[in-house]
C-alpha positions in Angstrom: 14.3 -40.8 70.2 11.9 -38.8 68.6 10.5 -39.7 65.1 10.3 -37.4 62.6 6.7 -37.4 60.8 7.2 -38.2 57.0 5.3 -35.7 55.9 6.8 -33.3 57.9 10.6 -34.7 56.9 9.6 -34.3 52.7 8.6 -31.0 53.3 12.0 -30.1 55.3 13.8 -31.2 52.5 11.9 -29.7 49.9 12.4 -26.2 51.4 16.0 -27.2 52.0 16.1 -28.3 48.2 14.4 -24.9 47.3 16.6 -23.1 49.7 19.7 -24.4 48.0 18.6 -23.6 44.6 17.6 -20.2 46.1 21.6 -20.1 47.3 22.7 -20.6 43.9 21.1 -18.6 41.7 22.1 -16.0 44.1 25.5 -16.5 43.1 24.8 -15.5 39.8 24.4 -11.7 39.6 21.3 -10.3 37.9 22.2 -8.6 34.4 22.5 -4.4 35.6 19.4 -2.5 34.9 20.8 0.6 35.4 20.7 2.9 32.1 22.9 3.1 29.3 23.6 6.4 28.1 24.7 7.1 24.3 25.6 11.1 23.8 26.1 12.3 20.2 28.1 15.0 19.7 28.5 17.7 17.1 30.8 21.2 15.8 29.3 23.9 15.2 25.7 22.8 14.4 23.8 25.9 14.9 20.1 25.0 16.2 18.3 25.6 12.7 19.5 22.2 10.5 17.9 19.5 11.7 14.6 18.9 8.7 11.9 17.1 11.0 12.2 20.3 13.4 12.9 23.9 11.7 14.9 23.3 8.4 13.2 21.7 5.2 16.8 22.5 3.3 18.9 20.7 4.7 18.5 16.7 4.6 18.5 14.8 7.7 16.7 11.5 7.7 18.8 9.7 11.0 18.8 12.9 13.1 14.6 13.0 12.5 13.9 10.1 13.6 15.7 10.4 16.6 13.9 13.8 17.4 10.1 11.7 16.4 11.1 9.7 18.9 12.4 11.7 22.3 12.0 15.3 23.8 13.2 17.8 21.7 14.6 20.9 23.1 14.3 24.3 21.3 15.8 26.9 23.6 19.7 25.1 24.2 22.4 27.8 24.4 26.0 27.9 25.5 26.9 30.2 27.9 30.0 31.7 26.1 33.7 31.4 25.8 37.1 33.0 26.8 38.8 32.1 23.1 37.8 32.5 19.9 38.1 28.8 19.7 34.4 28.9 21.1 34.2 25.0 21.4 36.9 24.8 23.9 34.7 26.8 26.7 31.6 24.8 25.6 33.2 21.6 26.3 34.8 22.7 29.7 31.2 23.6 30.4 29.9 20.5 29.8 32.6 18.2 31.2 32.2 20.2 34.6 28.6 21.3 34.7 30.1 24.3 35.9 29.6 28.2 34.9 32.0 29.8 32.2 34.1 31.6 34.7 34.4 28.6 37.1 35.5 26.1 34.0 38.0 29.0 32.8 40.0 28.5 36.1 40.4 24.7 35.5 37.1 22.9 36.9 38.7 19.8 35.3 40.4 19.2 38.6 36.8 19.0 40.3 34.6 15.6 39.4 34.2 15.0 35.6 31.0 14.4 33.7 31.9 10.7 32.5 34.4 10.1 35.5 31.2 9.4 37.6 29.3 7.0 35.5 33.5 4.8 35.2 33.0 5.4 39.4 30.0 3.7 39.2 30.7 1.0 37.1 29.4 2.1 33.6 31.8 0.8 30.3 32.7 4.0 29.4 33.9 5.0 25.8 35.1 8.0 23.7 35.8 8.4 20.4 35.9 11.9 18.3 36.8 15.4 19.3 37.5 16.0 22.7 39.8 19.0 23.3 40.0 19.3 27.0 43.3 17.7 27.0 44.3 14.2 27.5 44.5 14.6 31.1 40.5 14.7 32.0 40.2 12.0 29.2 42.2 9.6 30.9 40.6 11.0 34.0 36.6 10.1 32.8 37.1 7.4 30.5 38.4 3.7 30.0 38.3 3.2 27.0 38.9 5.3 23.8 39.9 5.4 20.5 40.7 7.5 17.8 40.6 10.8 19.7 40.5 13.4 17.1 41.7 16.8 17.4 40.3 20.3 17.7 39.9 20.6 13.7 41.9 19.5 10.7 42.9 22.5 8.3 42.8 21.5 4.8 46.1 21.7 2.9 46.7 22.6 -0.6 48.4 19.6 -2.2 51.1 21.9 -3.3 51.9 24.1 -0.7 52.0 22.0 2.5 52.0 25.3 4.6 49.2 27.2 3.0 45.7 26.4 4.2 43.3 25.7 0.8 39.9 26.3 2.3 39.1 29.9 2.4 36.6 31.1 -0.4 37.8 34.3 -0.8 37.4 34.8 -5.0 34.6 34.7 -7.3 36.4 31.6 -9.0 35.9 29.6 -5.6 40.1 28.2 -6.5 40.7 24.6 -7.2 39.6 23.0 -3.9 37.2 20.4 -4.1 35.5 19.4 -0.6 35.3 15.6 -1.6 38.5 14.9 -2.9 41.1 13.4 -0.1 43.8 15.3 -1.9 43.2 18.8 0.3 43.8 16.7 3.9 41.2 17.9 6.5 38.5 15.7 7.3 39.6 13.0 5.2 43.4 12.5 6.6 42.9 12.7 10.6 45.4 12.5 12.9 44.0 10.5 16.2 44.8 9.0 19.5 43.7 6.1 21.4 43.4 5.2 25.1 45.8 2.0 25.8 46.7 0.0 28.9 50.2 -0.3 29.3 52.0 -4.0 30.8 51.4 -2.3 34.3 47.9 -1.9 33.6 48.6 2.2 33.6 46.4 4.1 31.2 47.9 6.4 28.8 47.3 8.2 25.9 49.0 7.3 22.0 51.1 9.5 20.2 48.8 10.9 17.2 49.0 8.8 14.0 46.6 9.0 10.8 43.8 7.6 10.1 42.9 7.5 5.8 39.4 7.9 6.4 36.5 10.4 6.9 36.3 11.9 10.7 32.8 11.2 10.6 33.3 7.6 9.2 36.1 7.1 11.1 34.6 7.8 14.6 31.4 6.1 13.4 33.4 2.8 13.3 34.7 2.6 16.2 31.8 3.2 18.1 29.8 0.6 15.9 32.7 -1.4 16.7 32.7 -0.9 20.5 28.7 -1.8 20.5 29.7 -4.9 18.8 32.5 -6.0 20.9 31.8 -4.5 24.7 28.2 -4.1 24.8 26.4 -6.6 23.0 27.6 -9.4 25.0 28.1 -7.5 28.2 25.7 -6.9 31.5 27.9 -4.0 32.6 25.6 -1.1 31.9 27.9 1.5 28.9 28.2 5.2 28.3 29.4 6.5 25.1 30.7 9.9 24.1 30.8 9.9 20.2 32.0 13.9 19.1 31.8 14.3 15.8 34.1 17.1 14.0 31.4 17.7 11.6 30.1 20.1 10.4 33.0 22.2 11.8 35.2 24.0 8.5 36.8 22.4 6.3 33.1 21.4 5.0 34.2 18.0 3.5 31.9 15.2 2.3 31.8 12.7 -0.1 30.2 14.0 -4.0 26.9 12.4 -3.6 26.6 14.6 -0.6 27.9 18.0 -2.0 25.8 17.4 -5.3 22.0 17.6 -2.9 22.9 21.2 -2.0 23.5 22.9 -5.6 24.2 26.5 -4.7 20.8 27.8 -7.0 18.5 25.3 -4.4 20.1 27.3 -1.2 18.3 29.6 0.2 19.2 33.2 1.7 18.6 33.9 5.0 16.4 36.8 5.8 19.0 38.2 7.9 21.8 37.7 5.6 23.4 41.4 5.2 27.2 41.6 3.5 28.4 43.6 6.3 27.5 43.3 10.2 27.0 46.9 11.2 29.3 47.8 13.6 32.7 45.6 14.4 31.6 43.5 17.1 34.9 42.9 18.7 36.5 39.7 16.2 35.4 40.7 13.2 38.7 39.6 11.6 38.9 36.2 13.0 39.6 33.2 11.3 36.5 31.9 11.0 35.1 35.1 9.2 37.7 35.1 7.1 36.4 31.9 5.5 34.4 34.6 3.0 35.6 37.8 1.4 34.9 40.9 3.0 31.5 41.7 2.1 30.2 39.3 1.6 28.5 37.7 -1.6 25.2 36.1 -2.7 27.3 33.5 -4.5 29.9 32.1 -1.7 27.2 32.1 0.9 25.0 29.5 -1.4 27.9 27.7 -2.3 29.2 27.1 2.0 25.7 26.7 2.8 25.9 23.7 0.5 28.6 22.3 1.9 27.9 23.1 5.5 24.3 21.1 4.8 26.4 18.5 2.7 28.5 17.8 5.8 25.8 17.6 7.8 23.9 14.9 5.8 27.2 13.2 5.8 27.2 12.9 10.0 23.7 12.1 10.1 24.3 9.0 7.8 26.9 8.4 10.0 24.7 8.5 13.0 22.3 6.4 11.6 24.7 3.2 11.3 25.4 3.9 14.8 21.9 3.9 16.1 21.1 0.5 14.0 24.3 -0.6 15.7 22.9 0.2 19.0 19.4 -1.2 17.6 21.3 -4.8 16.9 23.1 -4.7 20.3 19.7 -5.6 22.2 20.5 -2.8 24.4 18.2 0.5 22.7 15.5 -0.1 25.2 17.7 0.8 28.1 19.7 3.6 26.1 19.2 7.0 26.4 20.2 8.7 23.4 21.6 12.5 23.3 22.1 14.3 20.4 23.4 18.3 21.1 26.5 20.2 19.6 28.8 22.9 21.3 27.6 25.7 19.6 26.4 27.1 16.6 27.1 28.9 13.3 26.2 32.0 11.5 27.2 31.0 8.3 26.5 34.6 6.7 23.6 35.3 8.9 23.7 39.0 10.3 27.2 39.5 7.9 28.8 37.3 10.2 30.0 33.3 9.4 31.4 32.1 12.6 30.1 31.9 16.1 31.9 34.7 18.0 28.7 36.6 18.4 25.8 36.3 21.0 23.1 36.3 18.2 20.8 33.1 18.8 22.1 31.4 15.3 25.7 31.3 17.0 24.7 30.7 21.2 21.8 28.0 20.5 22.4 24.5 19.4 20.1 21.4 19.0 19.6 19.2 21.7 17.3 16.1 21.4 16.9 13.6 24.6 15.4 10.2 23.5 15.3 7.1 25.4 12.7 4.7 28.1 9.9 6.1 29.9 10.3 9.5 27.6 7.4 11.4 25.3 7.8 10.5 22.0 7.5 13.5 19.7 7.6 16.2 22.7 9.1 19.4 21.9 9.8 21.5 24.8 11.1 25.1 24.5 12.0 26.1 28.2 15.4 28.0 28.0 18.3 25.7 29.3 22.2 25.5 28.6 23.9 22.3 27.1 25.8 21.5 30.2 22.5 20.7 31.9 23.3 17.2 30.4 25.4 16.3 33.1 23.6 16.8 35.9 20.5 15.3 33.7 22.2 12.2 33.2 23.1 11.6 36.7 19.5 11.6 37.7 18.7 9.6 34.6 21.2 6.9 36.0 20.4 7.5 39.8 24.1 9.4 40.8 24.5 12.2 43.2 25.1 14.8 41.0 28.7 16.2 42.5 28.0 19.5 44.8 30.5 21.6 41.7 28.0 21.5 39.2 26.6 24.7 38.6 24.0 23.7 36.0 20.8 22.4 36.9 19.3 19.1 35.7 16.7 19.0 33.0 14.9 15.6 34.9 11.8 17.4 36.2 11.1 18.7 33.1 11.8 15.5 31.2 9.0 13.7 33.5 6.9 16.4 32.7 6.8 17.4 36.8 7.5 21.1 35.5 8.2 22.7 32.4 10.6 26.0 33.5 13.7 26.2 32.7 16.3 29.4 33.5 14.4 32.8 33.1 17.4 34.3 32.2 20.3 33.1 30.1 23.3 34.6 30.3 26.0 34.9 27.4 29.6 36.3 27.6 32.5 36.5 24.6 35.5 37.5 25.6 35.8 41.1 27.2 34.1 42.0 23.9 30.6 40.6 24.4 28.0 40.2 27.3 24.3 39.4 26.7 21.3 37.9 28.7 17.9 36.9 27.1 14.9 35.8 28.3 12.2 34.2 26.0 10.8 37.7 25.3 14.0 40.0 24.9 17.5 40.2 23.9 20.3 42.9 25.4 24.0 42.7 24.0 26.8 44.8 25.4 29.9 45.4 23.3 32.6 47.0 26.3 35.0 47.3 23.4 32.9 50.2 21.1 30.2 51.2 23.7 27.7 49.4 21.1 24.1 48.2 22.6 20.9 46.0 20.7 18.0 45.4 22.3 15.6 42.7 20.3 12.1 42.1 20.8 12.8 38.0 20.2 9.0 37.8 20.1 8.2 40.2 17.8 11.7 40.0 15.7 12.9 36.1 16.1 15.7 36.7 13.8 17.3 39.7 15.2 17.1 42.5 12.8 15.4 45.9 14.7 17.5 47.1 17.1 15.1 48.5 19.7 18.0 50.0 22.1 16.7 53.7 21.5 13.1 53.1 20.7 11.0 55.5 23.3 8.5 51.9 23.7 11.0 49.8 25.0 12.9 51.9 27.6 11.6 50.5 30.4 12.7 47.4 29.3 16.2 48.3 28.4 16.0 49.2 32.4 15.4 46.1 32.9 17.4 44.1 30.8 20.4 45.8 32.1 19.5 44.6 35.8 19.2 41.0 34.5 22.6 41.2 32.9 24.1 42.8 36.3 22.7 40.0 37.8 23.5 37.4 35.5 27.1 38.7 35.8 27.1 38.5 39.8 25.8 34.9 39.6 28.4 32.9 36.9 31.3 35.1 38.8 31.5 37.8 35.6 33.8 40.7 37.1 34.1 42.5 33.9 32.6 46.3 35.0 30.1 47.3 32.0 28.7 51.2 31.8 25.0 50.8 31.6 
């Protein structure tokens, strides 16, 4: 028998010891390091109302300190719509990462945005608007609550039927954008996302909520970093969609009263009548103001547009200290964009059924570990190059559907090019593509044409399309647009 050498025999057991230790903490899975994600969402935000960046009016102390502290993008556009309900095509867009056309024909059957991060794992949330229909929601989420709807007309108290907001006299009528009374903002009707005893997701029937939109969807999500997050490894996404600032503009007073209608400004390209009819020029949303238009409503909506945007950014500011007091903000990216924008009297016009930049650009702010503090970029890109940003961001294959290309090169500062040419379609009405030097717009309805030196004129006023200079260029910005039309699948047949 051979005798084992003492020495030799403690060591054994120490590095069985150590092995079995080793074993154990094995069992015990490492805390996720994989990224959280946190995407703020806005309506109708046009890319000029955020203070720290281009708009000293309009007060926005949350929303400033998120651009000090990420990559701030000057150059975001949407690439059009097939409604006048503009948002709806933005958000297909985005939820696909596919190309106008493509989303039109139901891309929702192809792999959602947030359906690959609940794939991989990720605590995935949504509360706000949403308006892609309950379907891909239940498809992309697992959790959600109070899922708000497209927008929320605001009712006159004593005619149920007849919608109160419109500012079409001098005497601005009775309404009142803080009081509850006139509905909209302030009496929501949501859903939620439930489990049923099978364990089957569905979707609620709408009930109301008494409370603010923006308040209302600002709870919830503090609620869900209190109660999923905080105390969770799993790594979380969130979708919070605000219906701010989208009409009714409703806010609490103390909001309304920092925008009195003599501190608002006129913008230099406010005219009371566009020039020409540019295909919807009787639309709801330019209905909002009498036809032409007046000095005095457009101070007094301007107000209330900027009022309701303070409103959100407080809002957004309890939910980043929320996400501050989680722990997890280190290993959060934080996006901030909206669908579209607003002209809100710019060029005559006050909705966003136009191809003008105030109505195709939107902000978009990317914050979050490893990225510049401060940077502002102004490469042209499209909102729904979130989604494939986000899958790099995380470390997903980004799904072979998505047309859209991701912004991740750019974020790390390997290159700094975005698209040279961005396309925009409205409609059959509408069709525009603009690089960083030039604007063209088509209207197929009237035969109209503008050509803009963005350069030169930034907010769109000389319409270059028969200037002897700038024929050559024409020339060429009609072969973009061909081009452009060939590429997102565009078969609408424009005379050049």
């Amino acid at each position: 028998m051979k005798i084992i050498n003492p020495v030799t025999l403690k060591l054994f057991l120490g590095l069985f010891l150590i092995g079995c230790v080793s074993a154990e903490k094995k069992e015990t899975p490492e805390p996720d390091k994989r990224p959280n994600f946190l995407f703020i969402f806005t309506d109708d935000q046009t890319n000029e109302s955020i203070n720290a960046i281009n708009n000293k009016e309009v007060i926005t102390p949350n929303l400033d300190k998120l651009a000090n502290s990420g990559v701030v993008f000057t150059h975001c556009f949407n690439q059009g719509s097939w409604s006048g309900a503009v948002c709806i095509a933005s958000r297909a867009m985005l939820i696909s990462g596919q190309y106008l056309y493509a989303a039109e024909r139901g891309a929702a059957q192809d792999p959602l945005w947030v359906e690959g991060f609940t794939n991989a794992g990720y605590e995935t949330f949504l509360t706000g608007k949403w308006h892609n229909k309950d379907a891909t929601a239940l498809k992309s989420f697992k959790y959600a609550e109070a899922i708000g709807g497209g927008m929320y007309e605001s009712m006159h108290p004593e005619h149920k039927w007849h919608p109160a907001y419109g500012r079409p006299t001098k005497t601005n009528n009775s309404w009142k954008p803080w009081d509850p009374i006139f509905t909209g903002h302030w009496t929501p009707r949501v859903k939620d996302i439930i489990y049923d005893e099978n364990g089957t997701k569905k979707v609620t029937e709408r009930y109301r909520a008494e409370q603010h939109t923006s308040e209302l969807y600002a709870d919830r999500a503090i609620n869900f970093l209190q109660t999923k997050v905080k105390d969770s490894d799993d790594p979380f996404f969130m979708y919070v969609s605000f219906n701010a600032p989208h009409d009714p503009r409703q806010s609490p007073k103390e909001f309304v009263d920092m925008y009195p209608p003599e501190n608002i400004s006129i913008p230099e390209n406010f005219v009371e009548q566009h020039p020409f009819d540019q295909g919807d020029r009787r639309i709801r949303d330019e209905n909002l103001a009498s036809h032409p238009r007046t000095i005095e409503q457009l101070k007094v909506q301007r107000g209330e547009y900027y009022a309701i945007i303070s409103h959100a950014d407080q809002q957004i500011g309890r939910i980043l200290k929320a996400l501050e007091e989680s722990g997890k903000a280190d290993n959060t990216y934080i996006i901030f964009s909206s669908d579209h924008g607003l002209a809100m009297g710019r060029h005559g016009l006050y909705g966003k059924q136009n191809q003008y930049d105030h109505s195709v650009r939107m902000p978009l702010i990317i914050a979050g570990p490893g990225l510049e503090a401060g940077r502002v970029e102004d490469a042209l890109v499209y909102l729904p190059c979130v989604f494939p940003t986000t899958y790099d961001l995380a470390g997903l294959d980004i799904p072979e559907t998505v047309d859209f290309k991701s912004l991740n090169s750019i974020l790390q500062k390997e290159e700094s090019e975005g698209y040279e040419n961005i396309f925009g379609a409205y409609k059959n009405l509408q069709r525009m593509v603009r690089t960083d030097k030039h604007k063209l717009i088509v209207y197929p309805h009237n035969g109209m044409q503008q050509l803009f030196d963005i350069e030169k004129d930034p907010e769109e006023m000389n319409n270059l399309i028969n200037d002897p200079n700038y024929q050559s260029v024409k020339q060429e910005m009609y072969q973009r647009l061909k081009e452009q039309q060939q590429e997102t699948g565009d078969t609408l047949k424009l005379e050049l």
